[in-house]
Every structure is written in structure tokens, then in C-alpha cells.
ZADO-1210 file (C-alpha; in nm, 4 decimals, padded with zeros to 6 digits):
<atoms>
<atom x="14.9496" y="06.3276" z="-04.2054" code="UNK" pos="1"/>
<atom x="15.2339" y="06.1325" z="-04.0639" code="UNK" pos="2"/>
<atom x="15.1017" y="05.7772" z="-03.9955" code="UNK" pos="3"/>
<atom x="15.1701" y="05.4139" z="-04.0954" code="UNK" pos="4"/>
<atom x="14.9789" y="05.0722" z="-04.0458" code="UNK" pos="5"/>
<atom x="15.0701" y="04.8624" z="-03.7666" code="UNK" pos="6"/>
<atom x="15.1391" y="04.5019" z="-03.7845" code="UNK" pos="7"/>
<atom x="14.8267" y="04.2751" z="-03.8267" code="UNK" pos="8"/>
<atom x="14.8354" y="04.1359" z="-03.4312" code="UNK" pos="9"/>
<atom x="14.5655" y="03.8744" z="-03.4604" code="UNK" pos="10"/>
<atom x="14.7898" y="03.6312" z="-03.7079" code="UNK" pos="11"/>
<atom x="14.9810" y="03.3768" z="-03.5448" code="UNK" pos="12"/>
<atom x="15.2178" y="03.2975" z="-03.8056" code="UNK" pos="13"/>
<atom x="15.4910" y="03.5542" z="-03.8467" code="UNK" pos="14"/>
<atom x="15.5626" y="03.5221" z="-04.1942" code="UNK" pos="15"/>
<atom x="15.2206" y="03.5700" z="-04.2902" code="UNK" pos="16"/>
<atom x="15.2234" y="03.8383" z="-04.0780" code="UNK" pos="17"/>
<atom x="15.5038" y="03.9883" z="-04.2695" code="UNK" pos="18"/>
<atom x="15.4142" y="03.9156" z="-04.6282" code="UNK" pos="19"/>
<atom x="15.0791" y="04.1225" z="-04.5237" code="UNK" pos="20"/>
<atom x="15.2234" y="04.4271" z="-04.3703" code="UNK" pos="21"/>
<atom x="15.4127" y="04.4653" z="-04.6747" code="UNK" pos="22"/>
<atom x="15.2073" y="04.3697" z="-04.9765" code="UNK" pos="23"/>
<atom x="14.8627" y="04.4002" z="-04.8106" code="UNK" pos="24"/>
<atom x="14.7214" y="04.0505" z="-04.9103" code="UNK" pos="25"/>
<atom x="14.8133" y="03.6725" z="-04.9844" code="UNK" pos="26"/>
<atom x="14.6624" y="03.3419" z="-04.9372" code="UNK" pos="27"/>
<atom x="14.6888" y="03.1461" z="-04.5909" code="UNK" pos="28"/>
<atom x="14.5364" y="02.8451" z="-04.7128" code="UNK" pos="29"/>
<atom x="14.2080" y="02.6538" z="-04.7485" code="UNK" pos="30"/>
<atom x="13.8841" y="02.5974" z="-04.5729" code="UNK" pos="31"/>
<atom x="13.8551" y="02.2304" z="-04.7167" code="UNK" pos="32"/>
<atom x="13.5580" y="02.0869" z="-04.9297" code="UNK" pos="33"/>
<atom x="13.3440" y="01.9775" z="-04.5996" code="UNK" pos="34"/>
<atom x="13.3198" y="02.3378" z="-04.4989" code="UNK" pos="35"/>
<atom x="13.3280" y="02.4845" z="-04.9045" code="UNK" pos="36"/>
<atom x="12.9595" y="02.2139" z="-04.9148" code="UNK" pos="37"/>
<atom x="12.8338" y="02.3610" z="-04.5434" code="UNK" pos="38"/>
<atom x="12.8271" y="02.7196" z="-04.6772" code="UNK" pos="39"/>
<atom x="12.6743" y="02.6364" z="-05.0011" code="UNK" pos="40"/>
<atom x="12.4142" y="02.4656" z="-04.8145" code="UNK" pos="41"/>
<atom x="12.3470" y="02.7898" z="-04.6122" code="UNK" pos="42"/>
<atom x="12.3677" y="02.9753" z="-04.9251" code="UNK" pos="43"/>
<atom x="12.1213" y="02.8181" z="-05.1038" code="UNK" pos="44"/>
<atom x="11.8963" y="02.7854" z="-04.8313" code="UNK" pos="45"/>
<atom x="11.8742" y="03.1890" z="-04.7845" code="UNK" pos="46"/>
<atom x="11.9104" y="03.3415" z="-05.1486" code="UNK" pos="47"/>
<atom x="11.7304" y="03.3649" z="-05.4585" code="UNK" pos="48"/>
<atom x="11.8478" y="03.6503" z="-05.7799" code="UNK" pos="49"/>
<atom x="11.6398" y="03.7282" z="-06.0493" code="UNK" pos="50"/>
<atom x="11.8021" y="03.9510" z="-06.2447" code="UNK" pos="51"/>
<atom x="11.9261" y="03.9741" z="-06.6053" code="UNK" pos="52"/>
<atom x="12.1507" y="04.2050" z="-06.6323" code="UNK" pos="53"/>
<atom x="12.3732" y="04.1008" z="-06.3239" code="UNK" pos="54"/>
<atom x="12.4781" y="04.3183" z="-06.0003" code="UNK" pos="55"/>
<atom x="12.6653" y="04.2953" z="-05.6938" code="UNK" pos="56"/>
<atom x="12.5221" y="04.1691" z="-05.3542" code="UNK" pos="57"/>
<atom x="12.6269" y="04.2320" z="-04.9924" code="UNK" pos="58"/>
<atom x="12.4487" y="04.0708" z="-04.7002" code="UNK" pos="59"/>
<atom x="12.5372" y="04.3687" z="-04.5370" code="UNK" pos="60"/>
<atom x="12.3251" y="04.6184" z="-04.7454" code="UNK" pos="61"/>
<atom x="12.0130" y="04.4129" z="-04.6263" code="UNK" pos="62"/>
<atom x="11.7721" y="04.5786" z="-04.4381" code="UNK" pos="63"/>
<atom x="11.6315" y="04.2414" z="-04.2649" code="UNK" pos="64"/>
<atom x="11.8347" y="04.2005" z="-03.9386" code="UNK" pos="65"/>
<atom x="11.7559" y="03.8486" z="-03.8615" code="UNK" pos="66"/>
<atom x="11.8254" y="03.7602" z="-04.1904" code="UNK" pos="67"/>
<atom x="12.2073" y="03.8923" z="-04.1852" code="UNK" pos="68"/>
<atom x="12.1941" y="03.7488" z="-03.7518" code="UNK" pos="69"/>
<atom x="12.1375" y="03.4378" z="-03.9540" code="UNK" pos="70"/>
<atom x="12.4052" y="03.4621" z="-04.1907" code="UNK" pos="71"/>
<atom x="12.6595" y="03.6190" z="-03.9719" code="UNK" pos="72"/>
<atom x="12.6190" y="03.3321" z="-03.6948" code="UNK" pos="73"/>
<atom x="12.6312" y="02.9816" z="-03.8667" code="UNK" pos="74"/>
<atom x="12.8881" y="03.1240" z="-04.1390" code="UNK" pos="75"/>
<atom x="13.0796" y="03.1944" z="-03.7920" code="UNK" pos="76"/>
<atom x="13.0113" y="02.8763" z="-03.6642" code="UNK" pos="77"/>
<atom x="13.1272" y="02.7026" z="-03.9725" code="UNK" pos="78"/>
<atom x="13.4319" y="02.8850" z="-04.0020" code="UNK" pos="79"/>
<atom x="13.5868" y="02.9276" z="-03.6273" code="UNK" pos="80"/>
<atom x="13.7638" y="02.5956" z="-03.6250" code="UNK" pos="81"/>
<atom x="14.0017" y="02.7152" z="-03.9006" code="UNK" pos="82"/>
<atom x="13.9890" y="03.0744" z="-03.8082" code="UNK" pos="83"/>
<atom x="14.1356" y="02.9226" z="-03.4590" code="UNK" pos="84"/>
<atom x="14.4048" y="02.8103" z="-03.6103" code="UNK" pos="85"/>
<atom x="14.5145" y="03.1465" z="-03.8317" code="UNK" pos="86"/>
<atom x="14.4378" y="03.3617" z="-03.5338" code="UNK" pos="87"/>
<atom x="14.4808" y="03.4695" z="-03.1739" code="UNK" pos="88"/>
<atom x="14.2845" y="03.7514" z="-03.0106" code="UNK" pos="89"/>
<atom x="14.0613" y="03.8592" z="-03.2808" code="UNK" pos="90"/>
<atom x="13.6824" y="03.9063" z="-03.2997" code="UNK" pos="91"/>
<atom x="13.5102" y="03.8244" z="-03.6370" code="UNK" pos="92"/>
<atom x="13.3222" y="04.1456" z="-03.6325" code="UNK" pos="93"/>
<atom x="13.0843" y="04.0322" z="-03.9212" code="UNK" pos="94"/>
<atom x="13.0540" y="03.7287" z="-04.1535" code="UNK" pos="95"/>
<atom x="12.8635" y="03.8131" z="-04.4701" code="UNK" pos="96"/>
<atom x="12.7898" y="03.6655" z="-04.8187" code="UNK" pos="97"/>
<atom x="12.9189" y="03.8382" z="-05.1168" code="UNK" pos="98"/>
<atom x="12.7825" y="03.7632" z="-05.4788" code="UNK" pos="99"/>
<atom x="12.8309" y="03.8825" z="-05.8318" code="UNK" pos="100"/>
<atom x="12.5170" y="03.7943" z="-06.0237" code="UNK" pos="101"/>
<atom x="12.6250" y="03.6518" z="-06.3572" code="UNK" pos="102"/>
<atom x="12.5519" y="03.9596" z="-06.6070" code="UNK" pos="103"/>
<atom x="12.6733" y="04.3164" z="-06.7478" code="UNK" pos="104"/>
<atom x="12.6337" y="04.5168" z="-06.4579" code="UNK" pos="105"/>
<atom x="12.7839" y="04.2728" z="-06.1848" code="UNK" pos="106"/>
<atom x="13.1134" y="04.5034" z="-06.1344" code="UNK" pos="107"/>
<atom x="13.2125" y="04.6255" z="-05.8711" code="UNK" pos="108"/>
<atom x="13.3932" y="04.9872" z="-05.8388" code="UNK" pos="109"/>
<atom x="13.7330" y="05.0653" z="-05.7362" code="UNK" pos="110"/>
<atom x="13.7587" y="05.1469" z="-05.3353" code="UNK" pos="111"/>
<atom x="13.8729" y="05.0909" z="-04.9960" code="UNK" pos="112"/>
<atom x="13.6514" y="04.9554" z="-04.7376" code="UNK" pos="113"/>
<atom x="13.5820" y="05.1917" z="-04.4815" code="UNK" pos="114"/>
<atom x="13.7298" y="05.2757" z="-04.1559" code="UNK" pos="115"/>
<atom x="13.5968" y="04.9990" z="-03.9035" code="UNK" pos="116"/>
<atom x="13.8950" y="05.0881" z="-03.5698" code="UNK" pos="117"/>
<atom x="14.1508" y="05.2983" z="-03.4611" code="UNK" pos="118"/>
<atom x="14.4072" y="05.2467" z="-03.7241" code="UNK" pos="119"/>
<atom x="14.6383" y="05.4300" z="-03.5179" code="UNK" pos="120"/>
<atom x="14.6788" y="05.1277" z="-03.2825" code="UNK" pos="121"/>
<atom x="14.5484" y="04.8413" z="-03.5112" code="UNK" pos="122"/>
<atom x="14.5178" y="04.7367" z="-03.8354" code="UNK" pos="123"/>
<atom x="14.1806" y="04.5536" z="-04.0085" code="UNK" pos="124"/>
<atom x="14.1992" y="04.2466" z="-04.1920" code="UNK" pos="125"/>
<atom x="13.9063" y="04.0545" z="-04.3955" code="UNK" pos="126"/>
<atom x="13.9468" y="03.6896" z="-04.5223" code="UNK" pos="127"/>
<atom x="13.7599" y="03.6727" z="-04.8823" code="UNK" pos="128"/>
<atom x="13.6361" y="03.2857" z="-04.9746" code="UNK" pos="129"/>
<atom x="13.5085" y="03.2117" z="-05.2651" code="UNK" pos="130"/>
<atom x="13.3148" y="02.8863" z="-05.2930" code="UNK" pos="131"/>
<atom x="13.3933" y="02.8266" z="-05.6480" code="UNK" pos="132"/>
<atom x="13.7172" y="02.9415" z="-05.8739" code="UNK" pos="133"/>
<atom x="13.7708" y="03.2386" z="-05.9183" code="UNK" pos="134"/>
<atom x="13.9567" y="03.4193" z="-06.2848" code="UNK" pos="135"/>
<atom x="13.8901" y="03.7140" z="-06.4312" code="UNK" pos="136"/>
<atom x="13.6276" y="03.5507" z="-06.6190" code="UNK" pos="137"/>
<atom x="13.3972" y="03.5309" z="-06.3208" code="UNK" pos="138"/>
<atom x="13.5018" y="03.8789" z="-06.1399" code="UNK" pos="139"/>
<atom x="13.7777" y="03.7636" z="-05.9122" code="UNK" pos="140"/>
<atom x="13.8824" y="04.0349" z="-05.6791" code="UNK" pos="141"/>
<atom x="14.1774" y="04.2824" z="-05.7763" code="UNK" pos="142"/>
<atom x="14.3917" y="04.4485" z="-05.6019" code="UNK" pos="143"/>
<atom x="14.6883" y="04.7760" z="-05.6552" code="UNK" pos="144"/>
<atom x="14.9239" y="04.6021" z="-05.3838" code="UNK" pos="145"/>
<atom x="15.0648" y="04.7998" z="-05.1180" code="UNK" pos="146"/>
<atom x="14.8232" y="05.0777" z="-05.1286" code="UNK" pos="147"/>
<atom x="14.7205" y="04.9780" z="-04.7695" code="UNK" pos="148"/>
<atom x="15.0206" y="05.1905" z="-04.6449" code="UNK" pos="149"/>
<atom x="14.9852" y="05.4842" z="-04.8693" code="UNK" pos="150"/>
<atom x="14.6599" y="05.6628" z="-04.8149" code="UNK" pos="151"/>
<atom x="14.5316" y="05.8062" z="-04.5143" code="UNK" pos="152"/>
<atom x="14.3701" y="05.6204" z="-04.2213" code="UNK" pos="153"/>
<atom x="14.0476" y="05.7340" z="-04.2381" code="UNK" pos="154"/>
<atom x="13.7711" y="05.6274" z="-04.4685" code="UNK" pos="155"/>
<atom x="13.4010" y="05.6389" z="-04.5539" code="UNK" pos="156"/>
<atom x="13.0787" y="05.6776" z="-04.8004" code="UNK" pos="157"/>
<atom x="13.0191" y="05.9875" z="-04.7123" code="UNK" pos="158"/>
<atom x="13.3700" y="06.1353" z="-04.8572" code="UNK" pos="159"/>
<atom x="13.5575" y="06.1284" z="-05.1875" code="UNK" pos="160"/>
<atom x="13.8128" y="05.8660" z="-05.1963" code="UNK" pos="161"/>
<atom x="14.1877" y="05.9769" z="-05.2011" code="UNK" pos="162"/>
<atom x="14.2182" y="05.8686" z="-05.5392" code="UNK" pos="163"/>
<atom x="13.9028" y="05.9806" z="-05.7134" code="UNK" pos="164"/>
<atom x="14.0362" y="06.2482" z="-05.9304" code="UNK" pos="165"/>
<atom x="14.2854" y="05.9502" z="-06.1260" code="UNK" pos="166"/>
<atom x="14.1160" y="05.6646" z="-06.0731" code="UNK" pos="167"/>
<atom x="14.2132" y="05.5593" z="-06.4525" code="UNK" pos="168"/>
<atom x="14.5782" y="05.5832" z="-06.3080" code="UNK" pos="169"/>
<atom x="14.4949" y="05.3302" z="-06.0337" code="UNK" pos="170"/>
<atom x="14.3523" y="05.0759" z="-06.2560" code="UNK" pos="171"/>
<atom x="14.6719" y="05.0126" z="-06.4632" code="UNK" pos="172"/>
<atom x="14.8392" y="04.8412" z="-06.1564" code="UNK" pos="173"/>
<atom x="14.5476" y="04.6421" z="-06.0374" code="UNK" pos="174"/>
<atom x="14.6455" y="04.2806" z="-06.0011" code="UNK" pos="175"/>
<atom x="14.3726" y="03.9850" z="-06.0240" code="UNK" pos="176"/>
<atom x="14.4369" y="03.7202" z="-05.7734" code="UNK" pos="177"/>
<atom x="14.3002" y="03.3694" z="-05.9079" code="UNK" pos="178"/>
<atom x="14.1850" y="03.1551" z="-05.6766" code="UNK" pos="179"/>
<atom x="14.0680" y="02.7691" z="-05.5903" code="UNK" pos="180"/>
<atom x="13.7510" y="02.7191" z="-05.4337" code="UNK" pos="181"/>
<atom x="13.8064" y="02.7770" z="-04.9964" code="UNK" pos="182"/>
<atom x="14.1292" y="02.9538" z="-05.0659" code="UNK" pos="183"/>
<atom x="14.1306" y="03.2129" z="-04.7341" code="UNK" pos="184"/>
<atom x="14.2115" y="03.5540" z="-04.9109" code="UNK" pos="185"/>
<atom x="14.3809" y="03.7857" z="-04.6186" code="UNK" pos="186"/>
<atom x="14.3948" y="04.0969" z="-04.6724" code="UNK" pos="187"/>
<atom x="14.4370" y="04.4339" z="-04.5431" code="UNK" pos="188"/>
<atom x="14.0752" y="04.6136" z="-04.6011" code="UNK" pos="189"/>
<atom x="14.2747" y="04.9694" z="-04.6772" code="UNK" pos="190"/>
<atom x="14.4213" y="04.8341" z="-05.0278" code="UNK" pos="191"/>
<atom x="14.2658" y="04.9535" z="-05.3386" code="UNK" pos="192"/>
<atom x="14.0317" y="04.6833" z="-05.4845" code="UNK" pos="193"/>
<atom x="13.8086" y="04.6132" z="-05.7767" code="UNK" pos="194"/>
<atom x="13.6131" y="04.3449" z="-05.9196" code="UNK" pos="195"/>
<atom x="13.5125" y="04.2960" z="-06.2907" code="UNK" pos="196"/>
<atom x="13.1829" y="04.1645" z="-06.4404" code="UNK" pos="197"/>
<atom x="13.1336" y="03.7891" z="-06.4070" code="UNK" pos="198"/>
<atom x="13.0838" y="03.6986" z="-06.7658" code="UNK" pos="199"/>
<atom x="12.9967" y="03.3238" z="-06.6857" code="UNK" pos="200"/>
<atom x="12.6758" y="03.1891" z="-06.6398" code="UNK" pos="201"/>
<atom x="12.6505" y="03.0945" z="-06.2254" code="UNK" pos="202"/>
<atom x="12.6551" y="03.3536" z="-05.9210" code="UNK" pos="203"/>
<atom x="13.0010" y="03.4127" z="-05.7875" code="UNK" pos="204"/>
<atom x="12.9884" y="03.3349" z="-05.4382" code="UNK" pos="205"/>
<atom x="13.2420" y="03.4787" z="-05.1365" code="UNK" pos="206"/>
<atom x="13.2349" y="03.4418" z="-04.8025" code="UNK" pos="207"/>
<atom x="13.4193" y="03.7425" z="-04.6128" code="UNK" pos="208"/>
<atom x="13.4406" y="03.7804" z="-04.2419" code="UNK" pos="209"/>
<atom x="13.6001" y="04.0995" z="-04.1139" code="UNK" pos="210"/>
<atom x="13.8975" y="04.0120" z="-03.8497" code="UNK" pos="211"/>
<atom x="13.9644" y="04.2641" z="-03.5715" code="UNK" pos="212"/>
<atom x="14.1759" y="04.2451" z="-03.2129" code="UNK" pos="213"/>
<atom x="13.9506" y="04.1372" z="-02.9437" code="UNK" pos="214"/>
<atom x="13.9945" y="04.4874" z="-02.7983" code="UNK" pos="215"/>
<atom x="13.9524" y="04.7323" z="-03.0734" code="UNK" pos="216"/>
<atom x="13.6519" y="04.9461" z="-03.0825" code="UNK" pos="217"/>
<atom x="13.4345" y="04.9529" z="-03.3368" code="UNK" pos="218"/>
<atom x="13.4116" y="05.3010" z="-03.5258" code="UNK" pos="219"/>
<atom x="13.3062" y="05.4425" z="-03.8114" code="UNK" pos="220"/>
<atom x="13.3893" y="05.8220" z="-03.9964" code="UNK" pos="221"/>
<atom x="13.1750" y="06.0431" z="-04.1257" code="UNK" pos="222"/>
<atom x="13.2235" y="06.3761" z="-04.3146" code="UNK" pos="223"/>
<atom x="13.0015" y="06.6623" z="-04.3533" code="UNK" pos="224"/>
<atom x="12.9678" y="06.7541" z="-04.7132" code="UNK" pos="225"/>
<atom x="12.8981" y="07.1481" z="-04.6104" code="UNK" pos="226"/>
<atom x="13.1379" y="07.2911" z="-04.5210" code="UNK" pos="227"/>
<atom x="13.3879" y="07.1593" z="-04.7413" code="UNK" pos="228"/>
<atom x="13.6653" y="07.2027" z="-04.4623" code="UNK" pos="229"/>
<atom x="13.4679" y="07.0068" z="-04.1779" code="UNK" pos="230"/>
<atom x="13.6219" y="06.8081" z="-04.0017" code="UNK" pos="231"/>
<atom x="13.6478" y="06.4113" z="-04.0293" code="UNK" pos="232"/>
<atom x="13.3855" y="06.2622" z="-03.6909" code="UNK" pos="233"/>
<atom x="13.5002" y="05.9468" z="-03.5340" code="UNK" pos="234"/>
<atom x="13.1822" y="05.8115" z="-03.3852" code="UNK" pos="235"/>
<atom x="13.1934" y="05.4887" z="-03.1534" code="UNK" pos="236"/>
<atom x="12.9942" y="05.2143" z="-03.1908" code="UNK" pos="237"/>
<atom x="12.8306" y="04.8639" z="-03.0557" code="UNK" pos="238"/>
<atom x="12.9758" y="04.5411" z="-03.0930" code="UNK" pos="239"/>
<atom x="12.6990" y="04.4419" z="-03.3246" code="UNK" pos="240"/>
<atom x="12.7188" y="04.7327" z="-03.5591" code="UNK" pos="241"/>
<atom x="12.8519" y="04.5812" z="-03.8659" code="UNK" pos="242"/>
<atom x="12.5907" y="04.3101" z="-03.8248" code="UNK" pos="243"/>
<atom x="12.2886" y="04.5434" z="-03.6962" code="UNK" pos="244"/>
<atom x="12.3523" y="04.9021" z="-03.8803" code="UNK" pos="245"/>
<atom x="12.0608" y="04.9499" z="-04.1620" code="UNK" pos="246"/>
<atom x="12.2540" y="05.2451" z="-04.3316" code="UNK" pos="247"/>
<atom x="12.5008" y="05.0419" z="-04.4768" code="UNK" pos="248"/>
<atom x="12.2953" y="05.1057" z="-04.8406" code="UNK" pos="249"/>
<atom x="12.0225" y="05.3145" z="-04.7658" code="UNK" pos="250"/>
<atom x="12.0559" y="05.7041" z="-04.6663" code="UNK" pos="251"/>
<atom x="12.4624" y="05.5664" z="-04.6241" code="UNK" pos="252"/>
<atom x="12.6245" y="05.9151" z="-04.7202" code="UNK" pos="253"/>
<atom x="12.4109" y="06.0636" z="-04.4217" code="UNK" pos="254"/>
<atom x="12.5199" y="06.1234" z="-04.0594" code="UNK" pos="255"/>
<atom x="12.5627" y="05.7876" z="-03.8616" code="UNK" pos="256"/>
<atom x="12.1984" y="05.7869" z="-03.6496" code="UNK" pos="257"/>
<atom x="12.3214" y="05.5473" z="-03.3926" code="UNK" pos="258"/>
<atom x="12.6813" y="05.5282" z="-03.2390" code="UNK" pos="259"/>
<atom x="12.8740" y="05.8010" z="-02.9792" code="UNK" pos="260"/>
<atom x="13.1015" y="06.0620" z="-03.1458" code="UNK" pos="261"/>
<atom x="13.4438" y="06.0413" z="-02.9410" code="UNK" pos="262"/>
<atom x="13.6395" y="06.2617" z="-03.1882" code="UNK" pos="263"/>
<atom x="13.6805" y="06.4942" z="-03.4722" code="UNK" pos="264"/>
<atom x="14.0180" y="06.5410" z="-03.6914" code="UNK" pos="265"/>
<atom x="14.0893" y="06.8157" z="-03.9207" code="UNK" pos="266"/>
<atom x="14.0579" y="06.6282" z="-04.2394" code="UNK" pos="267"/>
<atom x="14.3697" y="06.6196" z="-04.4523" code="UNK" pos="268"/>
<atom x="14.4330" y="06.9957" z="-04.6260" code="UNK" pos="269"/>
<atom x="14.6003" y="06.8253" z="-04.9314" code="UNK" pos="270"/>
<atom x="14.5393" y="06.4771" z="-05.0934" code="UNK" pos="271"/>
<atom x="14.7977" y="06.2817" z="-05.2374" code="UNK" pos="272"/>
<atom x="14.7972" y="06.3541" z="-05.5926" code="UNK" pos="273"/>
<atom x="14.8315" y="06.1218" z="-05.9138" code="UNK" pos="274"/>
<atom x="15.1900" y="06.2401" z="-05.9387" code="UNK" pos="275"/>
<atom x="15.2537" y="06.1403" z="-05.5738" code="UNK" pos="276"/>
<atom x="15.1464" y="05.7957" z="-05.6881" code="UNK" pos="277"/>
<atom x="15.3308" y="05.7448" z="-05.9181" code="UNK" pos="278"/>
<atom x="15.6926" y="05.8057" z="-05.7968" code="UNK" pos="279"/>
<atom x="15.5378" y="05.6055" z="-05.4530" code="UNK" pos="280"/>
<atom x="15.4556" y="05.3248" z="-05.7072" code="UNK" pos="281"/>
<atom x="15.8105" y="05.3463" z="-05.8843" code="UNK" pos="282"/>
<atom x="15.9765" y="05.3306" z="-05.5356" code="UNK" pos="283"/>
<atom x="15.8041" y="05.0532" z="-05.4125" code="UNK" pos="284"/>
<atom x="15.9007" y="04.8659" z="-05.7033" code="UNK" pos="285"/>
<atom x="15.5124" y="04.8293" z="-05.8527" code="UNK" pos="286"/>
<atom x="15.4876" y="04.8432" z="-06.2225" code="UNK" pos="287"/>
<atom x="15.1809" y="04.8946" z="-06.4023" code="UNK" pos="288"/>
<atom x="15.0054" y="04.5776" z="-06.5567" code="UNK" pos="289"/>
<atom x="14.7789" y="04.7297" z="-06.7977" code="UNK" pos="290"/>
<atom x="14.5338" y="04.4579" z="-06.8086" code="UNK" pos="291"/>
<atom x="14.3076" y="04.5702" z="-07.1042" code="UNK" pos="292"/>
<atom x="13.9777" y="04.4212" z="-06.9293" code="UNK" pos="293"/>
<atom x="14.0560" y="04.6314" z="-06.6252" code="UNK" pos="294"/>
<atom x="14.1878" y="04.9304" z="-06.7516" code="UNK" pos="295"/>
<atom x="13.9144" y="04.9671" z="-06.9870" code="UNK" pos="296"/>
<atom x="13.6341" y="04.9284" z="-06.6914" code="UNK" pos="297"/>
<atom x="13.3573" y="05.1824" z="-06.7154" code="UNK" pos="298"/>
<atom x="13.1993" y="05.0970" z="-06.3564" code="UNK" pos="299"/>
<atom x="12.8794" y="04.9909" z="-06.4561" code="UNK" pos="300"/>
<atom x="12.7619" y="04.8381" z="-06.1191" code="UNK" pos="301"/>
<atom x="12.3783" y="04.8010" z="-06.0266" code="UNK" pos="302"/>
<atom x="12.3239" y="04.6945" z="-05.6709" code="UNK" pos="303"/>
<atom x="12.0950" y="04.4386" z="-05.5213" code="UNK" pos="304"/>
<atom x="12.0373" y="04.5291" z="-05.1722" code="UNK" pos="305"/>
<atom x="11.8037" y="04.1881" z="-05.1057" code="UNK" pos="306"/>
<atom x="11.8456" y="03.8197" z="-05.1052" code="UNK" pos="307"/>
<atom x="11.5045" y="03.7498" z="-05.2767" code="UNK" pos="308"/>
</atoms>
């Protein structure tokens, strides 16, 4: 499949715009301690864990709308004044909450996020702010750089990932990105990423917002598992989708029960291989890091779908 990712269109600054078509991801600054204090505030105000053993929660996977309305609306409200001044154009398509629950199962498996537009014409971007530092020590996100331009544009639950059969390769070149409390973390939702347990004792709390162009349709792709040569379904969907959709978690590998299919594409006949990656990886100059902690990951995630 002949195809590349097009230039992120919603950044104003053209060296930003640049360093992210390229590496897929970098830091465009800081949200300040005024807004880092509002967000806690909401935080706090909506969520309660109990949990020992840790896990990983999305606002997203909730199944009470007016609870992620909530969240999506003043977390957009709090953020638009800087989000005017990184961008032109754009829609935040949602605002969510991300936490890792302080424990042993609070990883979070290697993936891409799913196809959200036409990445034929556009490409998705997410900004990823933590409200605390993040390390390695508390399960700071990781990424393989570059991979946004290597594997196919089209992505979802219901299919293997690109990479599944050498996932183990994958993980020697992931990269940890440390960062200070409101740091804006852009980057291009098709790179590889994984986050490790958070073996300190306090939630670690992001705020993400998805970035699109004002324009761009929202879509999502779905894959029938029988046969195994059907094709990949583009289906169209509402403006609210990412904020509204309750199959996010629940019955998520199944086909989409709300949105217009516009579409199907022959799904890819071969898959890039672990070989492939490897002489991409040597030719884009990316050398393996072998981070014991991260190579060593067993994917041990338990998800918490609720807030309290």
C-alpha cells in the first residue's frame, strides 16, 4: 500500500510542524501551574479508585455519557486559550482523563490508537498532559519514534496490529519521554506507544485531547474477523462520537452499531514483517535502546472502565 502521512495542518509553527512529521512527537511547551491546579480540581471532583493492584483508566471507556460531556467540556474550556495559540483550524474532537492507578497491573500495552479520519488527506494529532512528572518510575508514556510513517493507515480493535507477531522486536527501540508537570506532549496518534507500571504510590494523571482539522470527518474501521480476507469498512460518523460512542470498552471488537459505512478497502495482502522493520529502523537511523524495564514487559494490564 503506497501511502505516506501528510503534514500536521492544524500547527501554526512550522518547525514544530516539521520536527513532528518526521519523528512523530516532541514537546510544544507548557500549560502553566494556574491551568495544571484547574484540572486537578476537576479531577478530583469526578474520580475515586479503589484498587490494589493498579490498572489503567480512560474516560473514554465509561459508559456514563454525561459524565465524559462533563469531562470533555470544562477540560476544553480550560485548555482552549493555549490550544489557540498552538493551533489554527482544528477541532478538539475529545478531551479525556487518562490515569495509571499506582500498582502491578497499571501497564499499558504496546499499540497505535485507532483510525479517527481520512489519513489520506490529514493526519491526527493528540496532546498528552500530565499533571504531575512523569519518569519511568510512574509509567511515563513511550514511544518507537517514527513509526507513524511506517505502518499502514488504517487501524482498529477489531484487527491484529501490524506488528503483533514481533512485538518483543518493537519494544527494544521504545523511548520514554520524561516530562514536567503541563508539558503539552504532541504527537502523531499512529506511532507505536507503551506505558509501564507506575511503581509509586499516587495516580498518574494525563490530560489528552485529540486534535483534528476543522473539516475532517470523523471515522472509524472495522474488520470482520470471518472471513479472514474481508475487507477493511470505513464507517462515518457524528461529531460527537469520540465523546458519545459506548463501545469504546464494551462489545469494542464488534461491528460499529451507530455511524454510516462510506467505504470498504481490500485490507493489506501482506504485513510488514519483523525483518522489514528492521532494515526500515537501520535506515532511518533508529537504534535499539534496550531498556531492561521495557523490554522485559509482560503486559499485565487490568482495566478500569469507571471513575468510582
Amino acid at each position: 500500500m503506497l501511502w505516506s502521512p501528510k503534514l500536521h495542518s492544524i500547527v501554526k509553527d512550522k518547525l514544530i510542524q516539521s520536527t513532528l512529521h518526521e519523528t512523530g512527537y516532541l514537546i510544544g511547551g507548557n500549560i502553566g501551574r494556574e491551568n495544571i491546579s484547574a484540572l486537578l480540581s476537576l479531577y478530583s471532583q469526578l474520580h475515586d479508585f479503589k484498587t490494589n493492584e493498579g490498572g489503567m483508566f480512560y474516560s473514554l471507556y465509561s459508559n456514563d455519557i454525561d459524565y465524559r460531556k462533563k469531562v470533555h467540556t470544562q477540560i476544553e474550556a480550560i485548555l482552549k486559550p493555549v490550544y489557540e495559540t498552538l493551533f489554527t483550524d482544528y477541532k478538539s474532537v475529545i478531551n479525556s482523563f487518562i490515569v495509571k492507578i499506582a500498582g502491578p497491573k497499571s501497564d499499558f500495552s504496546l499499540h497505535q490508537d485507532s483510525t479517527g479520519l481520512d489519513e489520506n488527506k490529514y493526519s491526527p494529532l493528540s496532546a498528552w498532559i500530565p499533571l504531575q512528572d512523569t519518569d519511568l518510575h510512574n509509567g511515563t508514556i513511550c514511544f518507537v519514534p517514527k513509526t507513524h510513517a511506517f505502518f499502514y493507515p488504517y487501524r482498529g480493535i477489531s484487527f491484529k496490529a501490524p506488528f503483533a507477531e514481533y512485538e518483543n522486536e518493537l519494544k527494544k527501540y521504545l523511548v520514554p519521554v520524561n516530562l514536567k508537570a503541563g508539558d503539552i506532549l504532541l504527537f502523531d496518534n499512529r506511532l507505536v506507544h507503551y506505558s509501564h507500571i507506575n511503581f509509586s504510590e499516587t495516580p498518574r494523571i494525563v490530560v489528552m485531547s485529540g486534535l483534528f482539522p476543522s473539516e475532517a470527518e470523523i471515522v472509524s474501521v472495522y474488520k470482520d474477523p470471518i472471513p479472514q480476507n474481508s475487507p477493511l469498512e470505513i464507517y462515518k460518523q457524528s461529531e460527537d462520537f469520540l465523546v458519545t460512542n459506548t463501545a469504546f470498552y464494551n462489545n469494542c471488537t464488534e461491528r460499529p452499531y451507530r455511524g454510516e459505512k462510506i467505504l470498504e478497502i481490500e485490507a493489506p495482502k501482506e504485513s510488514k514483517t519483523k525483518a522489514d522493520f528492521i532494515a526500515w529502523a537501520a535506515a532511518e537511523g533508529l537504534k535499539p535502546t534496550n531498556i531492561s524495564q521495557l523490554v522485559e514487559a509482560q503486559f499485565t494490564m487490568n482495566i478500569v472502565s469507571e471513575p468510582v
